[in-house]
Every structure is written in structure tokens, then in C-alpha cells.
ChimeraX commands (.cxc) that place a marker at each C-alpha (Angstrom):
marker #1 position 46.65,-22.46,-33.09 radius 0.5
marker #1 position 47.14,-18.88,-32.13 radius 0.5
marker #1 position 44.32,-18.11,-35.06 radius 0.5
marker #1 position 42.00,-20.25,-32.85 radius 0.5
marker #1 position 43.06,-19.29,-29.47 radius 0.5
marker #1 position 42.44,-15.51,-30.54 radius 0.5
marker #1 position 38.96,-16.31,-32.66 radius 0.5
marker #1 position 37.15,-17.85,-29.45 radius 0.5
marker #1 position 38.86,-15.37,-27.33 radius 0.5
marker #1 position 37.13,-12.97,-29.49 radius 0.5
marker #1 position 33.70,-15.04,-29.41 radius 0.5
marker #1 position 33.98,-15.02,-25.37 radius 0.5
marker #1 position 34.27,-11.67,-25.50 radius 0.5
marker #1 position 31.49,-10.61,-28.12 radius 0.5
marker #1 position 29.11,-12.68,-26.19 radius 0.5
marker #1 position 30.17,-11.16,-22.63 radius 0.5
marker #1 position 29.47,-7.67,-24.22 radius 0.5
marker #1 position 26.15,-8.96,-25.62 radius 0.5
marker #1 position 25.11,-10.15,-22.40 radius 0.5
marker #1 position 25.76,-7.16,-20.72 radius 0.5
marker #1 position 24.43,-4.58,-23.20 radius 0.5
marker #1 position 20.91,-5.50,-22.68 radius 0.5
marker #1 position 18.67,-3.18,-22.37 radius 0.5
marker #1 position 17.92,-1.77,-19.11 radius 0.5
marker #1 position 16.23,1.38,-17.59 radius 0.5
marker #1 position 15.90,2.65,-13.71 radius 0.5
marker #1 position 13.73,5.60,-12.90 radius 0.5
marker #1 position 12.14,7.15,-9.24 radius 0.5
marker #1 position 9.76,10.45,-9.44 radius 0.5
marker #1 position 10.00,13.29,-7.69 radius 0.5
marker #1 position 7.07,14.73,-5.46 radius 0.5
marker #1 position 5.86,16.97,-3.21 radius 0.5
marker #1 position 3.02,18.59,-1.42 radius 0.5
marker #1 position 2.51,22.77,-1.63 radius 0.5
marker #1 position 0.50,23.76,1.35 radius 0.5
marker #1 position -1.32,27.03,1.33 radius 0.5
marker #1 position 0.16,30.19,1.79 radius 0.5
marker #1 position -2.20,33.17,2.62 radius 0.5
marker #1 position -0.65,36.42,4.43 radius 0.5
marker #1 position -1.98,40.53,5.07 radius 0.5
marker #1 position -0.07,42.96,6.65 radius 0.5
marker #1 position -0.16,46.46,7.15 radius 0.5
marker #1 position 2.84,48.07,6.97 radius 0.5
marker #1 position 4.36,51.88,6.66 radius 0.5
marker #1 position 3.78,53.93,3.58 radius 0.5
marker #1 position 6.58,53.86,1.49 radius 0.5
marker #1 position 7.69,49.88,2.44 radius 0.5
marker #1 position 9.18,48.10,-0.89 radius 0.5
marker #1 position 6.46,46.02,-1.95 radius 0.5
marker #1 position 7.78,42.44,-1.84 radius 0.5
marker #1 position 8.72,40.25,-5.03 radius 0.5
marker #1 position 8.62,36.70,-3.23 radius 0.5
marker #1 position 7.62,34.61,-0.06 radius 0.5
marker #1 position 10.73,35.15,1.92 radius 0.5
marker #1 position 10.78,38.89,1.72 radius 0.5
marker #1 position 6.71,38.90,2.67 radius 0.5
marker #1 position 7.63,37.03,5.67 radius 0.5
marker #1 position 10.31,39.61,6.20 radius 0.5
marker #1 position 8.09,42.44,6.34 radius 0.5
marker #1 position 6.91,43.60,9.55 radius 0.5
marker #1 position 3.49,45.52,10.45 radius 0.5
marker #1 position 3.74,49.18,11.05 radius 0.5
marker #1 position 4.65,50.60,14.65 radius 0.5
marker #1 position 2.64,52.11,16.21 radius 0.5
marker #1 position -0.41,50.14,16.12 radius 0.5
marker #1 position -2.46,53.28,16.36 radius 0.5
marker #1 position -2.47,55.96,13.16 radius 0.5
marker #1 position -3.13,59.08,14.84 radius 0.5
marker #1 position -5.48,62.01,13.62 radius 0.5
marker #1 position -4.62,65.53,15.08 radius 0.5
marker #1 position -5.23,69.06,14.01 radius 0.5
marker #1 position -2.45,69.29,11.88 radius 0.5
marker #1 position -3.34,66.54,8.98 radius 0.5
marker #1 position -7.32,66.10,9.89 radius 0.5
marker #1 position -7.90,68.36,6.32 radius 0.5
marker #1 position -4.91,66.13,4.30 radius 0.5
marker #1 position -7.54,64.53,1.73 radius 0.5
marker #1 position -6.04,61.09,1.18 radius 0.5
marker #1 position -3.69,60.88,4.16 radius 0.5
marker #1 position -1.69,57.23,3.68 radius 0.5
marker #1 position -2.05,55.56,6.92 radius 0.5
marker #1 position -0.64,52.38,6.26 radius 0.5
marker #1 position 0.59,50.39,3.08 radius 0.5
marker #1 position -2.09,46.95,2.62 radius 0.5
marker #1 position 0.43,43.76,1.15 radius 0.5
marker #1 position -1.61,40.54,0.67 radius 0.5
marker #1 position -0.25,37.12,-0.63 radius 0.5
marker #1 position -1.64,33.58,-1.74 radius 0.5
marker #1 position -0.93,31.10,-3.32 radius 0.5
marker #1 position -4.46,29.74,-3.64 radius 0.5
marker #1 position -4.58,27.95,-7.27 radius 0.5
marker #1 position -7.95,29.36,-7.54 radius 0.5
marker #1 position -6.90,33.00,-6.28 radius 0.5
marker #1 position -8.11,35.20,-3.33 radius 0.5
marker #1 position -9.93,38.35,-2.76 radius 0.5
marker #1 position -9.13,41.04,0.12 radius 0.5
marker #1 position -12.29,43.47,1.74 radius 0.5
marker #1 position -11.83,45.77,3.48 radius 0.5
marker #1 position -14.58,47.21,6.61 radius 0.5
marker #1 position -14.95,50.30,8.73 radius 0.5
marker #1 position -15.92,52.02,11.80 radius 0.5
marker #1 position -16.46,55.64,12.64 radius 0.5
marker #1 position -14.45,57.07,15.38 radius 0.5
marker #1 position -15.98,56.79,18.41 radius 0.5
marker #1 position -15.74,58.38,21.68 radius 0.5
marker #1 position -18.46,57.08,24.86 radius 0.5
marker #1 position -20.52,59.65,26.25 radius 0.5
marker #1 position -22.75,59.04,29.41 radius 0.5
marker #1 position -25.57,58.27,26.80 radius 0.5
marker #1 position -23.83,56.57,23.77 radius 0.5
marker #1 position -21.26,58.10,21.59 radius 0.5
marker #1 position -19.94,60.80,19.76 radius 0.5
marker #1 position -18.52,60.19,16.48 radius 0.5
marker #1 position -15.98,61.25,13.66 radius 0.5
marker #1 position -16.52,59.76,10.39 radius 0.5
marker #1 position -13.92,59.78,7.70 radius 0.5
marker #1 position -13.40,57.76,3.87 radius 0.5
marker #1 position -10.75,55.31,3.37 radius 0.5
marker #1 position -9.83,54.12,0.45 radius 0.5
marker #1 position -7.61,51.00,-0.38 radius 0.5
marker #1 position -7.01,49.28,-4.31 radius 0.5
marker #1 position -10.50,49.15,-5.81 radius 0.5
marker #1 position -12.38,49.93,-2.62 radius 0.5
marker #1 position -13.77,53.10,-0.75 radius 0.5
marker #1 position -15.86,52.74,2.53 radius 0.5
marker #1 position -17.73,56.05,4.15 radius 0.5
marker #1 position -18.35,55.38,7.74 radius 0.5
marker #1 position -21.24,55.86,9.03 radius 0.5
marker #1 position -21.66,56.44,13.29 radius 0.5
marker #1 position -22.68,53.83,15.01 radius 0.5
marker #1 position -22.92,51.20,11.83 radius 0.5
marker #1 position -19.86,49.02,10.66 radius 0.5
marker #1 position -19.55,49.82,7.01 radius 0.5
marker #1 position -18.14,47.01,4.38 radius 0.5
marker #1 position -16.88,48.21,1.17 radius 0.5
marker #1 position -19.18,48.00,-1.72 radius 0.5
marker #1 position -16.27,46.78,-3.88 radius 0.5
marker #1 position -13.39,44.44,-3.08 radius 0.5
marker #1 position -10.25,45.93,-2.68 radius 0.5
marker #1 position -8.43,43.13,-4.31 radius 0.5
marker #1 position -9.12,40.25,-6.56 radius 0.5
marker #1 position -6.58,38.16,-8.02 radius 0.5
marker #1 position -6.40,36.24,-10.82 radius 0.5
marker #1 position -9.39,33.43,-11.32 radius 0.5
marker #1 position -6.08,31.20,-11.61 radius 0.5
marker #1 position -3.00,31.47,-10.11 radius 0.5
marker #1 position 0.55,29.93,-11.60 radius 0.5
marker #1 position 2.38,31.13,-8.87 radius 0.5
marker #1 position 2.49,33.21,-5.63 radius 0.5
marker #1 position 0.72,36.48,-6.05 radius 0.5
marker #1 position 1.32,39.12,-4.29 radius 0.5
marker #1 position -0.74,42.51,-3.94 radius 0.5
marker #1 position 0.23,45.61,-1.96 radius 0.5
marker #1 position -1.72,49.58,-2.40 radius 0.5
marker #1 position -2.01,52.22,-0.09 radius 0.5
marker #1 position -4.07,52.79,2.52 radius 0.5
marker #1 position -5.71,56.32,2.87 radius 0.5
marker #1 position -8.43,58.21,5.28 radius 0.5
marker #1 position -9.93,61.68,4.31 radius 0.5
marker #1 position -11.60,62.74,7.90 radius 0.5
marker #1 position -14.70,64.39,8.01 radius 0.5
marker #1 position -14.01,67.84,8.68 radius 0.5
marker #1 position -17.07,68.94,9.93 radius 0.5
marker #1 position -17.14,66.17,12.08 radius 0.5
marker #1 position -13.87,66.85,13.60 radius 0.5
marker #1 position -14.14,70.47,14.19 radius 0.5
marker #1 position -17.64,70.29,15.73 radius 0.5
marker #1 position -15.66,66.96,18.38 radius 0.5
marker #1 position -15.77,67.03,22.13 radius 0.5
marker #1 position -13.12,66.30,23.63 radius 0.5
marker #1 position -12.23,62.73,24.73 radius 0.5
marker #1 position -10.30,60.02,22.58 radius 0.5
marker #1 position -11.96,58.64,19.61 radius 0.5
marker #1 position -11.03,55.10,18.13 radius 0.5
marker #1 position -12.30,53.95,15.23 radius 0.5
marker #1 position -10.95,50.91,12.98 radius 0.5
marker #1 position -10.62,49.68,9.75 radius 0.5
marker #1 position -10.04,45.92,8.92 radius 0.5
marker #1 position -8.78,43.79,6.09 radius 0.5
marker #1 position -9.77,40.45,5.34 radius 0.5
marker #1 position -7.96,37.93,2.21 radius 0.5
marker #1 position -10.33,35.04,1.49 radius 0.5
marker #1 position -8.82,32.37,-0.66 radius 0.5
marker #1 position -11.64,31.35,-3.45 radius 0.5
marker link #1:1,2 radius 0.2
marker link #1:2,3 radius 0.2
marker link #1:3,4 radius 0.2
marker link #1:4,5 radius 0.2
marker link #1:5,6 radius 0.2
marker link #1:6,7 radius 0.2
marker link #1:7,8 radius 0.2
marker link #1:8,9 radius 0.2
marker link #1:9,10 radius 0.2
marker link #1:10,11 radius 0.2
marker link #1:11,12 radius 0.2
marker link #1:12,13 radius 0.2
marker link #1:13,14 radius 0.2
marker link #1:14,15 radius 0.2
marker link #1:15,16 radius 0.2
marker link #1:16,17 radius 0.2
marker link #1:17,18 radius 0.2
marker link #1:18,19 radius 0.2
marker link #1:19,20 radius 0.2
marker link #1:20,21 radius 0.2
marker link #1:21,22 radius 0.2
marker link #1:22,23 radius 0.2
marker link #1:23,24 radius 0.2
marker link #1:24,25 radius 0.2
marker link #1:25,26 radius 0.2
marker link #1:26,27 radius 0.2
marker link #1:27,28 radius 0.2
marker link #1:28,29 radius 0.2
marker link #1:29,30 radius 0.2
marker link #1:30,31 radius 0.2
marker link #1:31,32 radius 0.2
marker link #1:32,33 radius 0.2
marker link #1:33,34 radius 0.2
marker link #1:34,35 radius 0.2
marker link #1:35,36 radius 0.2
marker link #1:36,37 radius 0.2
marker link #1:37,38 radius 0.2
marker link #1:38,39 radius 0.2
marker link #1:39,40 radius 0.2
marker link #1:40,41 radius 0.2
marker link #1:41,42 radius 0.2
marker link #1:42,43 radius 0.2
marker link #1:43,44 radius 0.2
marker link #1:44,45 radius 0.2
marker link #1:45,46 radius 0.2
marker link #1:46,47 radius 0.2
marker link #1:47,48 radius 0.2
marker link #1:48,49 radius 0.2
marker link #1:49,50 radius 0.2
marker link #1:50,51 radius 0.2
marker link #1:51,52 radius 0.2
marker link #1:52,53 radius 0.2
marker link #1:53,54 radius 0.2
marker link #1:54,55 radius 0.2
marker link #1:55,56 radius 0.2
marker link #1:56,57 radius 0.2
marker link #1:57,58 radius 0.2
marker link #1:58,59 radius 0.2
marker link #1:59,60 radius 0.2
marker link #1:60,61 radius 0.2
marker link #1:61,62 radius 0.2
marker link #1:62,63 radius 0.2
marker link #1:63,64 radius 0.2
marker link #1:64,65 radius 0.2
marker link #1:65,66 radius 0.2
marker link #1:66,67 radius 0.2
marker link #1:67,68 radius 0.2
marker link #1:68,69 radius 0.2
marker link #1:69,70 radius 0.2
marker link #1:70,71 radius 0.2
marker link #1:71,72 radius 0.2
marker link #1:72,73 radius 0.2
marker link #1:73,74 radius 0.2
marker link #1:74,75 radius 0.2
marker link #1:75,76 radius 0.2
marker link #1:76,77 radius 0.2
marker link #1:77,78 radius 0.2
marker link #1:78,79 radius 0.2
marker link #1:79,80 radius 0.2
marker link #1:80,81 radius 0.2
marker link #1:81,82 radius 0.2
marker link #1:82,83 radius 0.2
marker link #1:83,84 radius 0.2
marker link #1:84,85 radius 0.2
marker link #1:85,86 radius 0.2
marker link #1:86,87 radius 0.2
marker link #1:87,88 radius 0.2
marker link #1:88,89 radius 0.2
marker link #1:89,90 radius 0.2
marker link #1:90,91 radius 0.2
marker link #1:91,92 radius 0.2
marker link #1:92,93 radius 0.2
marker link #1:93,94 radius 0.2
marker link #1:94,95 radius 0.2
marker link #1:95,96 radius 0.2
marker link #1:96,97 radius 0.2
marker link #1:97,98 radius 0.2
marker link #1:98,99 radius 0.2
marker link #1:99,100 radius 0.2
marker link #1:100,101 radius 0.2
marker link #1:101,102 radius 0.2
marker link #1:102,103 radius 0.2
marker link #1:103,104 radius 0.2
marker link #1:104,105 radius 0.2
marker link #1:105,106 radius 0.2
marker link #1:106,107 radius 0.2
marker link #1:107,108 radius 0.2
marker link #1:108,109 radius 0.2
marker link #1:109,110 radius 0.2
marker link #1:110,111 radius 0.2
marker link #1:111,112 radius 0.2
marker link #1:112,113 radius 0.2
marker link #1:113,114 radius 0.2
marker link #1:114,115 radius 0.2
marker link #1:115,116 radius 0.2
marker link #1:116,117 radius 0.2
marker link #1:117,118 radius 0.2
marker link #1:118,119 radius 0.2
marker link #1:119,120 radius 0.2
marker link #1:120,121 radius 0.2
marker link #1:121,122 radius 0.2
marker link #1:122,123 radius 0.2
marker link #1:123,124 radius 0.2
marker link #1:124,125 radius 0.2
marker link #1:125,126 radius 0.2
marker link #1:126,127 radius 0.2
marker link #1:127,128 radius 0.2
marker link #1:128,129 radius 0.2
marker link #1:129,130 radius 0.2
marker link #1:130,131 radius 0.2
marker link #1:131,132 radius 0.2
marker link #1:132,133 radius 0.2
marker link #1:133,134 radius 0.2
marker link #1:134,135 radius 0.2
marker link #1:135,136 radius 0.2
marker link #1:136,137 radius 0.2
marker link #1:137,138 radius 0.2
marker link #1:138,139 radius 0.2
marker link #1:139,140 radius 0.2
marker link #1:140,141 radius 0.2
marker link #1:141,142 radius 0.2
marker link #1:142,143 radius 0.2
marker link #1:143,144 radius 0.2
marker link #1:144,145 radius 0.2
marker link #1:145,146 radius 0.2
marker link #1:146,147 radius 0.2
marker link #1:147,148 radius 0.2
marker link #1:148,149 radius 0.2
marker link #1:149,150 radius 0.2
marker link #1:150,151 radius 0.2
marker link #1:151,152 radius 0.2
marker link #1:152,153 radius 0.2
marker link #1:153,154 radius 0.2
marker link #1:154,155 radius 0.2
marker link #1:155,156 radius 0.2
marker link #1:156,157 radius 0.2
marker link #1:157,158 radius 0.2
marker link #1:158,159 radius 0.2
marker link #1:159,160 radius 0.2
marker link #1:160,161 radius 0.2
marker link #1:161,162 radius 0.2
marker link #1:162,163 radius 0.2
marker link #1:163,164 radius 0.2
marker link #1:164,165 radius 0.2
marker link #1:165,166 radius 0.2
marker link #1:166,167 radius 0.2
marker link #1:167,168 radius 0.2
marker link #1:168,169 radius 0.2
marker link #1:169,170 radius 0.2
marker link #1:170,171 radius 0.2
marker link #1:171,172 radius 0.2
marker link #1:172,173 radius 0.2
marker link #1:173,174 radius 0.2
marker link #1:174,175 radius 0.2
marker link #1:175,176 radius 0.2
marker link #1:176,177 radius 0.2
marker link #1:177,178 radius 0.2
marker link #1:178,179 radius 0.2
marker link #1:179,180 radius 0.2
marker link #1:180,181 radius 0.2
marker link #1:181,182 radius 0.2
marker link #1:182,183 radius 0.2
marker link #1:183,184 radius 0.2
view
């Protein structure tokens, strides 16, 4: 009797474990959304170029706003004024121009002006008086396709005109040069 007693014992319990290990599978996905990230700054010569998103964001622009020109660096071919960082994370990349103007100063009847070169990554722009002058070459283009965040950072640099400078009135010129990223 104990033969029997143990033999369905075993058959109960056989069949339980057969019943339970049925196949069976459970699954979710993971997802999310990457929104674009596009950033420029100009920052001081000699700033650690960033490796990643969260130091970009840590950078900060250079102080003052203004890069001055005086009589003691006006002959410095190349001066760096600033230090250009661009990042994207455009899947089809980004380029960065660059554009210039002449320093100006108003006279009673127009202006007088100071040109100068400036020079940033592939570009060079030669101002030109009165005319806003865009660089005949970008200053940056990334990568047809990007993988992942790219960042980009050169030096910024002005050679003044010295003839220009030396033969100045006086007054205050201002003259400016602007960056643009445009994701592709």
C-alpha cells in the first residue's frame, strides 16, 4: 500500500510540475525621444575644450563682452580674441559661418573705419568698410552623419589693419564678428 500511496504521490506531483513548466515569456521595450541639442559660445583663449554635454553647458562666454584693440597689440598678427566651441547633435550634422564688420566710428557724414582679418577653423573674412563680409568658407562642418554629440572648438583670431589704425581719428570704433551653427 505504501508502494501505491508513494507512486500516485509521485504522479500528482510530476503532473503539478508539468503544468507549471509551460512555457511562458513576458517582455516591455524601452524608449525614448532625443531632442536636439545645438549650442556656440565664445569663450577665453585657453578654455579646455569640452568632451561632453554637461561640461558644454558648463562653459561660460568670455567677460568682457568687448575684445579691445589698443596700441599695444594692434601689430600682434593673429591676436586670439576669443576661443569658438560649437555642439550638435543633429543626426545629419551642422555647419558654423562665421561674418564680419569693419570697425566703425560715426562721423558727421558717415564713418570712419578700421578693417582687420579674422580667422576661425577653415574660415578667414577681410572686412571691408561699410560692407558686412561672410566668409568664403565655413568655419566648421561636421560629419555628413553624426553617431553621437559632436563637439567643435578653434580659436578665434584678428590681424588689424595697420595702416588703417595708425592713419584713425579719434573716437571709439566697434566693429563685430558673428558666428552662426546651422544644423543640416
Amino acid at each position: 500500500m505504501k508502494k501505491n500511496i508513494i507512486a500516485v504521490l509521485l504522479v500528482i506531483a510530476l503532473s503539478t510540475a508539468a503544468a507549471f513548466a509551460a512555457d511562458a515569456s513576458s517582455e516591455f521595450q524601452v524608449q525614448t525621444q532625443v531632442n536636439g541639442k545645438h549650442g556656440l559660445k565664445l569663450v577665453a583663449p585657453g578654455t579646455t575644450t569640452p568632451t561632453n554635454y554637461g561640461q558644454f553647458n558648463n562653459l561660460s562666454e568670455a567677460t568682457p563682452a568687448i575684445f579691445t584693440i589698443n596700441d599695444t597689440n594692434y601689430t600682434t598678427d593673429n591676436l586670439v580674441a576669443r576661443k569658438m566651441v560649437a555642439m550638435s547633435n543633429n543626426r545629419t550634422g551642422y555647419v558654423v559661418t562665421m561674418s564680419a564688420s569693419a570697425m566703425a566710428s560715426a562721423l558727421t557724414s558717415g564713418s570712419a573705419y578700421i578693417n582687420y582679418v579674422v580667422t576661425a577653423g577653415g574660415a578667414t573674412v577681410t572686412t571691408s568698410n561699410a560692407t558686412v563680409v561672410d566668409a568664403a568658407a565655413a568655419v566648421y562642418s561636421s560629419p555628413a552623419e553624426l553617431s553621437s554629440l559632436d563637439i567643435y572648438a578653434t580659436d578665434v583670431a584678428i590681424t588689424v589693419n595697420e595702416s588703417n589704425y595708425e592713419a584713425a581719428v579719434t573716437g571709439t570704433y566697434t566693429g563685430t564678428v558673428t558666428f552662426n551653427l546651422t544644423a543640416n
